[in-house]
N, C-alpha and C positions, 0 to 999 in steps of 0.2 A: 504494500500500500504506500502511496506517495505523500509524502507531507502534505498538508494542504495549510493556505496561507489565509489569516485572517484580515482583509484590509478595512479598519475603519476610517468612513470618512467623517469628514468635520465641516459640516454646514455654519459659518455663520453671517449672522443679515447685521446689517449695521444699525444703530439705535434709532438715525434720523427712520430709517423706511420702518420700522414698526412703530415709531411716533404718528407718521402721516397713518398707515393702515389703521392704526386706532382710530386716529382723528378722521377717517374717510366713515369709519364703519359706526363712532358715533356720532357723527353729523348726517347720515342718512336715519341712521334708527331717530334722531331729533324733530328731521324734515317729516319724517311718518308719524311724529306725534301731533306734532304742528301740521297736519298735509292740509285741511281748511287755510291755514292764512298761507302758508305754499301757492297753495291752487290759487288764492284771491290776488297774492304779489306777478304769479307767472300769468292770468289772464290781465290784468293791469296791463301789464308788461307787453302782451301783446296787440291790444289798445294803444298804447303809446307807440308801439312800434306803427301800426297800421297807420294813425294821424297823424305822427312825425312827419313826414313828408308836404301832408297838406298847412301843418299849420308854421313850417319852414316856409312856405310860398307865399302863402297870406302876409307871415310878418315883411318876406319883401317886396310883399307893397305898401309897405307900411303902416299896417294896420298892425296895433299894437299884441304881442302873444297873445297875453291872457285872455285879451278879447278875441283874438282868432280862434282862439281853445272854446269859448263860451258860443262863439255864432255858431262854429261843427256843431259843437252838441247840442246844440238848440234846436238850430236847422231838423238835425235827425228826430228829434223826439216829438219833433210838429209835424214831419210827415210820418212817424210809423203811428202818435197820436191819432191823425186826420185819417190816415187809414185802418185802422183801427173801431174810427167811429161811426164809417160809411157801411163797413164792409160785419162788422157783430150782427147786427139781429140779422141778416139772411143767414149767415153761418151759423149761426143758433136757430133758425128755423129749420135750415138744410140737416145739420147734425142729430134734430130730434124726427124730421124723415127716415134720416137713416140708422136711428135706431128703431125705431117702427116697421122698419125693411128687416134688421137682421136675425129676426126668427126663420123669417122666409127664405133670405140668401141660405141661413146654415140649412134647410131642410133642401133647396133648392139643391148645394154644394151636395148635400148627402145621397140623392136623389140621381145625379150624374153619376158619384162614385160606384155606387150600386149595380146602375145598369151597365157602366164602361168598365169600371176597375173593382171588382168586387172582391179582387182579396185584396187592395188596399185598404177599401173601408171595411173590411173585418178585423183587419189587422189595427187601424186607428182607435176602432170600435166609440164610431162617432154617434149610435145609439144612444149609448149614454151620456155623451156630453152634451145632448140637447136640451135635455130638463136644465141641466145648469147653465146653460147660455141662454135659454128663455128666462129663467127667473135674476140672474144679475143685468140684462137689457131692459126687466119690467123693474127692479131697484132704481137701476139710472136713468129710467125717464121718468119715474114716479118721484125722486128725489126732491128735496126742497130747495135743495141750491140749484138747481138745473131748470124749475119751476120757473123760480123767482128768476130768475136767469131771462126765463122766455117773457115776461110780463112788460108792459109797456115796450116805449117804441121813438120815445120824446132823448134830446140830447141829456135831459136832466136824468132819466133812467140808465140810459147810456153811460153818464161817469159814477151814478152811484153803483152797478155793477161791475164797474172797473175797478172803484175804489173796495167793492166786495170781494173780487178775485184776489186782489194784491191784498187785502188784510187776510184772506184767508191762508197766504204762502210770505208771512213777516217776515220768517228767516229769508226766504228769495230774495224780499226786496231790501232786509237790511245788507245782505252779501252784495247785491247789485251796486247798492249804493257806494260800497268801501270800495269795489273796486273802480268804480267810475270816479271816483275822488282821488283815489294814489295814484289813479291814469292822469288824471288833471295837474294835481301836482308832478311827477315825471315828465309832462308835456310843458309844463313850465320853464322846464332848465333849458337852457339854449342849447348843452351839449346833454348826450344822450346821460342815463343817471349811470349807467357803467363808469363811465369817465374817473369820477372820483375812487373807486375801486382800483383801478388800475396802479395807480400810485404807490398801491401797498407791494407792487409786484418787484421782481429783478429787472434791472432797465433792459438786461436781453429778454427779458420776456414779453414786454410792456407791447411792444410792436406785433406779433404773432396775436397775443391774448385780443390785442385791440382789433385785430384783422376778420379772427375768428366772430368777437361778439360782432363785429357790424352786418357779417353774413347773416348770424342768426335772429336780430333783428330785422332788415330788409327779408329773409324770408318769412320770417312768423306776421310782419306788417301782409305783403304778400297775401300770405297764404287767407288772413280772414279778410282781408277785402274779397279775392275771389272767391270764397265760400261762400260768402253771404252774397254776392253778383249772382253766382250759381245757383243760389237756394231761390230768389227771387225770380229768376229766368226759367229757371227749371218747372217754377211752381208757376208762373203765368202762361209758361208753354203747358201744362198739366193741365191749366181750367182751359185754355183754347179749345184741347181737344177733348174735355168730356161736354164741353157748353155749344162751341158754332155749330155742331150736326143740329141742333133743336132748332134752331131759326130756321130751316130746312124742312125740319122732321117734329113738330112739340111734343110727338109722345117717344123722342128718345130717349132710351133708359136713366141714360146717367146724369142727363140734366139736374134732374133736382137734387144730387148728391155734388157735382161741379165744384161746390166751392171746401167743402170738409175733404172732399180727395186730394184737391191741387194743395190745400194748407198740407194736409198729410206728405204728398210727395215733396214738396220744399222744404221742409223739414227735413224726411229722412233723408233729403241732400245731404244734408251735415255727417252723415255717413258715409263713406266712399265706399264707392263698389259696392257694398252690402247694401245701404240705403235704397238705392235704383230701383236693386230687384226684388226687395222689401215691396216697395212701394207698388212694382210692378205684377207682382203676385195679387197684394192684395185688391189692386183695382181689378185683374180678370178675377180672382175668385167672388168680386161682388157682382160684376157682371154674369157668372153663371147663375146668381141667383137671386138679382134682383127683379122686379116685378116685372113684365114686358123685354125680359136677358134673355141668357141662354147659350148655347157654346159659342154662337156667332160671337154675342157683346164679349166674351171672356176672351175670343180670339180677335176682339179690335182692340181690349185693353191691351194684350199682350205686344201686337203688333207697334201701336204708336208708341208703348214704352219703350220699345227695341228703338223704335226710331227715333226717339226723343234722346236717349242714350247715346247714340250716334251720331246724332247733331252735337249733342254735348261736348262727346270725346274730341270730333274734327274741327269744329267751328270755334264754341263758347271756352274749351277749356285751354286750349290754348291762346286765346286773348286776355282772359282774367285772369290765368296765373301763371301769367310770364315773369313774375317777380319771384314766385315760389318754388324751393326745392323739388323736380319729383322724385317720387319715391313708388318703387317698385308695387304693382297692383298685389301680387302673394302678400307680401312686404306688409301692405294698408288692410288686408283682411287679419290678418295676424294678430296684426298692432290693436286695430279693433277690440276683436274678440279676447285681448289680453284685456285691455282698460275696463273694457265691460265686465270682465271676470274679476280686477280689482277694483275699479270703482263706476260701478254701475251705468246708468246713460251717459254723465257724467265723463268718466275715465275714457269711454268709449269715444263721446265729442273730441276728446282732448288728445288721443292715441296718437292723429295725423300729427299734430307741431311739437310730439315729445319726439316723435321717431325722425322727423325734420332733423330736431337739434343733434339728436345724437348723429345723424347721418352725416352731416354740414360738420362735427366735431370731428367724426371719423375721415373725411375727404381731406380735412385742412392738415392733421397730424399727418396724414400718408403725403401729402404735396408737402409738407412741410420736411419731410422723412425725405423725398424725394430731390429738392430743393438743396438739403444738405449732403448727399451724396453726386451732385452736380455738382457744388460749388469743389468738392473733395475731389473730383475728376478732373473737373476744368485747372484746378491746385495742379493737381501731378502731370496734367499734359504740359504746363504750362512749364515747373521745373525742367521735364525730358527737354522738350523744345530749347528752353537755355541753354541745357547740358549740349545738343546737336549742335547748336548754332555756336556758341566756345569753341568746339572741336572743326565746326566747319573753316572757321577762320583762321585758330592754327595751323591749318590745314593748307590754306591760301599762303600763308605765312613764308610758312618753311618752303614752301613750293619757290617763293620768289626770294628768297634767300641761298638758296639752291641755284636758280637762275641768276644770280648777279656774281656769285662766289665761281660760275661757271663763265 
């Protein structure tokens, strides 16, 4: 038998890198206790990035910041107000239609499944879930708030049901309010609020760090203007095509649901990729079973969402977010389904501009990686070439040293 050797090795890390690992690992366990005022500083943040632009233009025309800060937000909350107050009681009347409709659509939907796919719906076993979707459709239209809701019709009914909505979701509006306040303040500063962080930095880093935040601003500004472009376009192309066939047709199906669909589909904009076909399921499955539907209406829903999608993808989304990172379509269902697994609708809104930053974070370090292996190349060619050119001229040298001594 042959000796055998025991080699031990000897790992060791230096004090700075398990000071930072500490400090890495209790500053996100910190950010997760805190993730409410997280969330409320990083949508701020994206607010400010988005109006930075505009209210940089304003002031040069010299109209003073703060007041260009105050007309934006003004501006916007008179028109999504005004729209708001035109557009509630048909949409409260269309939404208590279609709850009135969705006994019918599910028996409708069941009734298809049956005679086309019948071991689907054995397998869903949508029998039973009908008693329960008839009795929580007759809770929420028989409901008090949703009543009160539908009553009157005057602008005086109209803000006290707004002012009913917003009391009934206080936390909503007190978290709206902080954030649109430290957006305000942040829009205030002439340079971006990173600025002053910076300084804390190594001056070699000061330049890189500064490079990285201004990407990930410009894209997070970016990315919620064209969302909300998209949700708006999206959702006014949505009522086009469930409303202009009735001018044509008055007892086409989807008319009187028109306006709770397209708010639906604008909406689930704010979802990528998932939202679409969200949306676009659920307008064919009401069409198979809404009153006067049936597989035609389920197969024009599906159709015009395809084609709505596809205007989106060629036309719309490459003009609104030419400012924004993209990011891989697997990539944005992922990201999704992560956020909503950890923070509900929520997390799920918010997936698209965390996987931004990280991605914009990962692009800059690799150019950045790459930048310094250039500069380290363009170094050593640059030495060789001295070295050739020394030698070349000796070279000449002794040649015509040679020649004069001859």
């Amino acid at each position: 038998m042959g000796n055998s050797e025991t080699r031990i090795v000897k790992i060791e890390i230096e004090p700075k890198i398990l000071l930072f690992a500490a400090l890495g690992v209790g500053g996100i366990l910190l950010a997760w206790q805190l993730r409410t005022i997280v969330l409320m500083l990083f949508l701020a943040f994206i607010l400010n990035a988005a109006l930075r632009p505009l209210v940089d233009t304003l002031e040069s025309k010299r109209i003073p910041r703060f007041v260009s800060i105050l007309l934006i937000y003004a501006i916007f909350f008179v028109v999504v107000g005004f729209t708001f107050v035109v557009i509630v009681n048909e949409v409260l009347v269309q939404v208590n239609n279609l709850l009135a409709a969705l006994p019918s659509v599910f028996e409708g939907v069941v009734n298809f499944l049956k005679e086309n796919l019948p071991f689907l719906a054995e397998r869903l076993r949508l029998d039973t879930l009908q008693p329960g979707i008839n009795e929580l459709v007759q809770q929420l239209s028989q409901s008090s708030i949703f009543q009160d809701l539908l009553k009157g019709d005057t602008l005086q009914s109209v803000v006290d049901r707004t002012a009913a909505i917003l009391g009934a979701s206080a936390e909503l509006l007190v978290s709206t309010v902080t954030v649109i306040m430290v957006s305000i303040y942040m829009l205030q500063r002439k340079h971006s609020v990173y600025k002053g962080l910076l300084a804390m930095l190594h001056e070699r880093r000061i330049e890189a760090t500064s490079r990285l935040l201004e990407k990930v601003e410009a894209s997070l500004g970016g990315w919620l203007i064209g969302q909300f472009a998209l949700m708006v376009i999206v959702g006014l192309m949505s009522y086009l095509v469930f409303w202009v066939p009735s001018l044509f047709d008055p007892s086409f199906p989807f008319a009187p649901y028109a306006l709770p669909l397209a708010l639906a589909t604008g909406i689930l904009e704010a979802l990528p990729s998932l939202g679409p076909v969200i949306a676009m399921i659920i307008a064919s499955l009401l069409g198979l079973g809404i009153p006067g539907g049936g597989l035609g209406m389920a197969a024009y829903a599906a159709i015009t969402g395809l084609l709505i999608q596809n205007l989106e993808a060629v036309i719309v989304v490459p003009q609104v977010m030419k400012r924004a990172v993209g990011i891989d379509p697997i990539l944005t269902i992922l990201g999704v389904l992560a956020g909503f697994q950890l923070g509900s609708v929520t997390g799920a809104l918010l997936a698209v501009p965390v996987i931004a930053v990280v991605q914009i974070t990962i692009m800059e370090l690799v150019s950045a990686q790459k930048r310094r292996e250039q500069r380290n190349l363009d170094a050593e060619n640059g030495v060789h070439e001295s070295q050739m050119g020394f030698n070349f001229v000796g070279f000449v040298k002794n040649k015509l040293r040679v020649k004069n001594e001859e």
